[in-house]
C-alpha positions as CSV (number, residue, x, y, z in Angstrom):
1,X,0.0,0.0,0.0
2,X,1.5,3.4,-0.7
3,X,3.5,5.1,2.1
4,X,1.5,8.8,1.5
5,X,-1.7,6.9,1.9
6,X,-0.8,5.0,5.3
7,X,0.8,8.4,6.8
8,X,-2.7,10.5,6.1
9,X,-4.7,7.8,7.6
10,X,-2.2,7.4,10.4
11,X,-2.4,11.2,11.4
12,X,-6.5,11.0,10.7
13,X,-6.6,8.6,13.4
14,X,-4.2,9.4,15.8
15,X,-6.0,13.4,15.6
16,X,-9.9,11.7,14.7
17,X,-10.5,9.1,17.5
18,X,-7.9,8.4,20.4
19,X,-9.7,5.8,21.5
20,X,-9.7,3.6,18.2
21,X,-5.6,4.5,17.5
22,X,-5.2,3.1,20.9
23,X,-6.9,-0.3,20.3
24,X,-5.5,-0.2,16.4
25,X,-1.7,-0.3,17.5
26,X,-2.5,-4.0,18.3
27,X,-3.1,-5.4,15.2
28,X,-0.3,-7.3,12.9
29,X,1.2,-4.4,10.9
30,X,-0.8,-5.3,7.7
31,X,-4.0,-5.6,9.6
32,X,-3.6,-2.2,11.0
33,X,-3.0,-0.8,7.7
34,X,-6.1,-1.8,6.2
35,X,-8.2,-1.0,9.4
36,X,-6.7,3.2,9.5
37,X,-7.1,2.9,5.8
38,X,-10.6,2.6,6.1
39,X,-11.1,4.6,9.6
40,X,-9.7,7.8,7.6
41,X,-12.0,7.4,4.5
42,X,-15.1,7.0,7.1
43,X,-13.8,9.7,9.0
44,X,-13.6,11.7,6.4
45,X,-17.1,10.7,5.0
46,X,-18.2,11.8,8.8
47,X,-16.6,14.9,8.7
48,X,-18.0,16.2,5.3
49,X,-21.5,16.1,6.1
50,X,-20.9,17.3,9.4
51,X,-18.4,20.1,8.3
52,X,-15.8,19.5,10.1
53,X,-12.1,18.6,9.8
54,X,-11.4,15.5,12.4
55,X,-14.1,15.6,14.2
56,X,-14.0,19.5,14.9
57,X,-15.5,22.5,13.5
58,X,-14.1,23.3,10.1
59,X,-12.6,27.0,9.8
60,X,-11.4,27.2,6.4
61,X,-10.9,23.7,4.4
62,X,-9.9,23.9,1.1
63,X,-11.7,20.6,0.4
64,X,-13.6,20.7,-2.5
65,X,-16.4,18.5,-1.2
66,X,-16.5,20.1,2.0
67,X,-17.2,23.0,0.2
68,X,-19.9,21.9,-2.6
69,X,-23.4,23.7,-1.8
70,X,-25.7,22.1,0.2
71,X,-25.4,18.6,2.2
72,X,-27.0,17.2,-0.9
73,X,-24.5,18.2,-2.8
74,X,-22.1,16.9,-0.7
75,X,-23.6,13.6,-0.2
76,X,-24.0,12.7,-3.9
77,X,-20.5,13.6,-4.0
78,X,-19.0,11.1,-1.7
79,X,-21.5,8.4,-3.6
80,X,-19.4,9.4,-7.0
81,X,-16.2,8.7,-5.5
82,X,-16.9,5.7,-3.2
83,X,-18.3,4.3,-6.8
84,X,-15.5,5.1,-8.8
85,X,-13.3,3.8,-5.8
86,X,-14.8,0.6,-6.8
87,X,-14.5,0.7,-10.8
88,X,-10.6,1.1,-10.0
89,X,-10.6,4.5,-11.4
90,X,-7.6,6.7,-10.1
91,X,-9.1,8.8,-7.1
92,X,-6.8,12.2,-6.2
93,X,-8.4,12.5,-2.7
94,X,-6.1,10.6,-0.2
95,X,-9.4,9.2,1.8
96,X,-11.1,7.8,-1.3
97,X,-7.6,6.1,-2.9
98,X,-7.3,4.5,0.9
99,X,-10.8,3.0,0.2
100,X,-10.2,1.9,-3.0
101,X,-6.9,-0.3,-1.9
102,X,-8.6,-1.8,1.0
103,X,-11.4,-3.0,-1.2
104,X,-9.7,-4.1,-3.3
105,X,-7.0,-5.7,-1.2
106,X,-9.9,-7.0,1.1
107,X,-12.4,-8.2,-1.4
108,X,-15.1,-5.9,0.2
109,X,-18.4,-5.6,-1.2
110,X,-19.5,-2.6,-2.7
111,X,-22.8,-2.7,-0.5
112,X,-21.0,-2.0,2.8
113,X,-19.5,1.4,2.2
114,X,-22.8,2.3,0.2
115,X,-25.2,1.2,3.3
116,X,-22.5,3.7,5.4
117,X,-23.5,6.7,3.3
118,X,-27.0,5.6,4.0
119,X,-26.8,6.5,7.4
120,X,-25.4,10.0,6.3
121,X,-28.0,10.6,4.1
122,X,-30.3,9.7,7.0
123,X,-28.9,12.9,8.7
124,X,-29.2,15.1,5.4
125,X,-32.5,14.0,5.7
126,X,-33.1,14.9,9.4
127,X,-34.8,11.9,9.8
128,X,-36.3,11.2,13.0
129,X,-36.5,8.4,15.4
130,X,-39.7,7.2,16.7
131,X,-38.6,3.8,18.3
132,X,-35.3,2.2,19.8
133,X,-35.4,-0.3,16.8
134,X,-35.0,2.8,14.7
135,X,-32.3,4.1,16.2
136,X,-30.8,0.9,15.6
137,X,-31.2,1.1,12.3
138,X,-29.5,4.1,11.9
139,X,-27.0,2.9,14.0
140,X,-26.6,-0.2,11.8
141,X,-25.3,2.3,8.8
142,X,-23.2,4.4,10.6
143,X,-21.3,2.1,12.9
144,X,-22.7,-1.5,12.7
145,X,-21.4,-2.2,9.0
146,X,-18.3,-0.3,10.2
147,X,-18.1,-3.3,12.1
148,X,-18.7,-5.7,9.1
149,X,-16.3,-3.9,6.8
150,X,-13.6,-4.1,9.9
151,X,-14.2,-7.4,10.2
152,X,-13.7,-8.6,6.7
153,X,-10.3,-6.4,6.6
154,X,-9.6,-9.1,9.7
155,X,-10.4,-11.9,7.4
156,X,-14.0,-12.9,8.4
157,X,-16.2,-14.2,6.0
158,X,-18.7,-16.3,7.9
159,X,-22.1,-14.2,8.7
160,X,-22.3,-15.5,12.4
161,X,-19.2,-13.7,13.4
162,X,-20.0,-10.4,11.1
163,X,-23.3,-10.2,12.8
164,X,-21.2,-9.9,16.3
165,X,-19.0,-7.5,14.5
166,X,-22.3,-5.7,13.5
167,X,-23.3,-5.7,16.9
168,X,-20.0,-4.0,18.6
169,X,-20.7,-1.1,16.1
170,X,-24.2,-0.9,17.3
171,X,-22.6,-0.7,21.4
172,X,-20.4,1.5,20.4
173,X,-22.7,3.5,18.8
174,X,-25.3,3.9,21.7
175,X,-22.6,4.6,23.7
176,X,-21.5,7.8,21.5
177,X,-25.4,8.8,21.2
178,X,-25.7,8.9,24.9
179,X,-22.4,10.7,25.4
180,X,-22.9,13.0,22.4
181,X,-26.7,13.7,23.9
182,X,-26.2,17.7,24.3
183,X,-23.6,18.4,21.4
184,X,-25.6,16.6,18.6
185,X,-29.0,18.7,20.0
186,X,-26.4,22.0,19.4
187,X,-26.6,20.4,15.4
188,X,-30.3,20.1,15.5
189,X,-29.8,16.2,15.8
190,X,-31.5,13.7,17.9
191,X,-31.3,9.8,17.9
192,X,-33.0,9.2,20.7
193,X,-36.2,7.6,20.5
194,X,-39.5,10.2,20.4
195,X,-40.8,7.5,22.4
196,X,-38.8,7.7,25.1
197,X,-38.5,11.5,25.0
198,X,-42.3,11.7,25.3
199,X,-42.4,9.4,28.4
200,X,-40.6,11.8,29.8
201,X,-41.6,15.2,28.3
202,X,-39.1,16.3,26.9
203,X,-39.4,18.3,23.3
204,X,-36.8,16.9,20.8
205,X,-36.2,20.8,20.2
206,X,-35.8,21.2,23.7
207,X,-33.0,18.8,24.6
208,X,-29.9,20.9,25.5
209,X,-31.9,23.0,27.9
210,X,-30.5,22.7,31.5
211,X,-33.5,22.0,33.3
212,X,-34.0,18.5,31.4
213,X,-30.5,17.3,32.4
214,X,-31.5,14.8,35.3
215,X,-34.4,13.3,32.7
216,X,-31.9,13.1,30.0
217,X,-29.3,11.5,32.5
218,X,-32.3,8.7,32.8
219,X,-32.5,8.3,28.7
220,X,-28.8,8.0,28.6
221,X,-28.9,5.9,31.5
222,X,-31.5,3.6,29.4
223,X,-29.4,3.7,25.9
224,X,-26.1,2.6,27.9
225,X,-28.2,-0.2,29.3
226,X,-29.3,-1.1,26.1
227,X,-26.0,-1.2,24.7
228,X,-24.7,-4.0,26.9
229,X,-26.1,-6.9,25.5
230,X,-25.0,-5.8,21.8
231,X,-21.4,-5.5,23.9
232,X,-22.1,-9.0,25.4
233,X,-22.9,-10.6,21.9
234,X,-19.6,-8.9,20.3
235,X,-17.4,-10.9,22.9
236,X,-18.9,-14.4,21.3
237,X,-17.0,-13.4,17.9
238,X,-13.6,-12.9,19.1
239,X,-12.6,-16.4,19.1
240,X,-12.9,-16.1,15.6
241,X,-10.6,-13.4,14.9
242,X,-6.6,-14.0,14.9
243,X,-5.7,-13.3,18.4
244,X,-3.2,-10.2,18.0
245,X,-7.1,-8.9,16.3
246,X,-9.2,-9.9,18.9
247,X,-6.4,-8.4,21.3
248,X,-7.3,-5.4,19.8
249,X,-11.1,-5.6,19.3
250,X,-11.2,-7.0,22.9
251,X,-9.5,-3.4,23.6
252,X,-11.7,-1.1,21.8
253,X,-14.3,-3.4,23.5
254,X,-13.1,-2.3,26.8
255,X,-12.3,1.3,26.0
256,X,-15.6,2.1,24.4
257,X,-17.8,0.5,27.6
258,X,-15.8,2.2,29.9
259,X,-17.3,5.6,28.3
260,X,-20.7,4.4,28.7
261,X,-20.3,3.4,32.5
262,X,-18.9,7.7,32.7
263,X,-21.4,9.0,31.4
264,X,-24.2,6.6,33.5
265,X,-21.8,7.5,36.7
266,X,-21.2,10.9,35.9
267,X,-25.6,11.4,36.0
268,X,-26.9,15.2,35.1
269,X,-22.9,16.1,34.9
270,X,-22.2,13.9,31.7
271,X,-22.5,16.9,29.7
272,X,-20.1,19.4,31.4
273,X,-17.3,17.9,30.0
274,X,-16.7,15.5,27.0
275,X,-16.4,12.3,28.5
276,X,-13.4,9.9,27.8
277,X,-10.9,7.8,29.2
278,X,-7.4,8.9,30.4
279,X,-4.3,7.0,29.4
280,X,-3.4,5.3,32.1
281,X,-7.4,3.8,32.3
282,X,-6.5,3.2,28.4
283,X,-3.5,1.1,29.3
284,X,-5.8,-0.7,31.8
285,X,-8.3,-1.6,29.4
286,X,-5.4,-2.5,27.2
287,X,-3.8,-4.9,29.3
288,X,-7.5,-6.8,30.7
289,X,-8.0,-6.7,26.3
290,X,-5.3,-9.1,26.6
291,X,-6.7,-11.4,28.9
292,X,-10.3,-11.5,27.5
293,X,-8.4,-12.1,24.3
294,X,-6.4,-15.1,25.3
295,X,-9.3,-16.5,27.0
296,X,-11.3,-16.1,24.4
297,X,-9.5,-18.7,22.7
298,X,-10.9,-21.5,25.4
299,X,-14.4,-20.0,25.5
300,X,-17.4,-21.8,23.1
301,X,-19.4,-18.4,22.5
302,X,-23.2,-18.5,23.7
303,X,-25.8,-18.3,20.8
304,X,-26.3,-14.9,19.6
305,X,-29.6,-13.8,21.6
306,X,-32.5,-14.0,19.3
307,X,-33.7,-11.1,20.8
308,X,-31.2,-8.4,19.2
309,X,-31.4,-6.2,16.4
310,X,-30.5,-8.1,14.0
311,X,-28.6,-6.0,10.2
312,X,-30.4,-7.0,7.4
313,X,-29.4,-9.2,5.1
């Protein structure tokens, strides 16, 4: 894989998402190649609709898709390119060329990345959530077939252990909706369920206000909760992975939880101050990765719960 592509995806994730570098260090060097390689082009992805440059408010990019009009605009873009990533067209932007060689190096389907910008048209479209299953779905396209797509660059092919991948995208998912409660509301963004909103009357327009903090602590309380079975079902697929892999997943795993139980600790406060996890509780989580990874290898996994979302087929 080209040197210029592996550095820009490097510094994506090491600047984009601490928490996934940390757990991506673990990997055989060709596995964690291919896994930045495809972080930085869904980073990226993220970042355009959002408008922002690693995860933070964009002051001036000279991105031509950042600037297109209209989110649209921007969207249809980032179809064009993912498709001609997959005709094996030359692609000049560095996220897109990353894609195309792990596709191609992978043997990735060309649904996967598509059924990701679904879920980023689903915020174009402001699309709202009326049920937990339908936050689920929209978790599916933005983090779920992360998972998948993750998991293939790992080698899986066999749809038992992709649906466990699936459902570690959809834990770690919840757990960024609950953190992310207040900030996404600043965007005009809610995932959590009207349902559960109304049960406790609070207007989706109404979210960030102060004086619905101890109800929201309850909702984020309830989509953390909800979280840990999907976390639960994820461990029965490491015993499939290489184990220097599931050292790593196991690790991400850990890492990712860990900001779930914050922000249930943390209560009405979770919202002061991003949540996260320091680096000495990384290289915890690291080390305990390593056990639940080498036991994993001893473990026969329990049947995945009927009772979970399941991605569709």
């Amino acid at each position: 894989m080209n040197q210029a592509l592996l550095d820009h995806a490097t510094q994506t994730i090491d600047v984009g998402s601490k928490s996934f570098a940390t757990a991506a260090r673990l990997f055989d060097s060709e596995t964690r190649r291919s896994a930045i390689m495809l972080y930085a082009w869904c980073r990226y992805c993220d970042d355009v609709i959002d408008g922002q440059v690693l995860g933070f408010n964009d002051t001036g990019s000279n991105d031509t898709i950042a600037n297109s009009h209209g989110d649209q605009a921007r969207l249809d873009e980032l179809r064009e390119l993912t498709l001609r990533a997959y005709t094996g067209e030359p692609v000049a932007t560095p996220a897109f060329a990353a894609l195309q060689a792990v596709v191609r190096h992978h043997d990735i389907p060309e649904r996967y990345p598509m059924a990701h910008l679904d879920g980023f048209a689903m915020d174009v479209q402001g699309q709202r959530y009326q049920t937990i299953d339908d936050t689920l779905r929209y978790s599916y396209h933005v983090a779920g077939v992360v998972g998948v797509m993750m998991a293939h660059v790992m080698g899986v092919r066999d749809e038992a252990t992709l649906d466990r991948a699936c459902d570690l995208g959809l834990a770690f998912q919840l757990t960024n909706i609950a953190r992310d409660l207040v900030e996404d509301a600043g965007m005009g963004r809610c995932y959590l369920p009207a349902a559960w909103l109304a049960e406790v009357g609070i207007a989706e327009d109404d979210i960030a206000a102060p004086r619905h903090r101890p109800a929201l602590a309850g909702l984020a309380q309830r989509l953390v909760d909800t979280a840990e079975p999907y976390y639960h079902s994820a461990r029965g697929g490491l015993p499939a992975l290489p184990l220097r892999s599931a050292w790593a997943i196991a690790t991400a795993h850990g890492v990712y939880r860990e900001i779930g139980v914050k922000v249930k600790e943390r209560g009405a406060q979770a919202w002061d101050r991003r949540v996260s996890t320091s680096k000495t509780e990384k290289a915890g989580l690291l080390m305990r990765g390593a056990g639940v990874a080498v036991s994993s290898r001893f473990v026969t996994p329990e049947p995945r719960p009927a009772q979970l979302w399941t991605r569709p087929a």
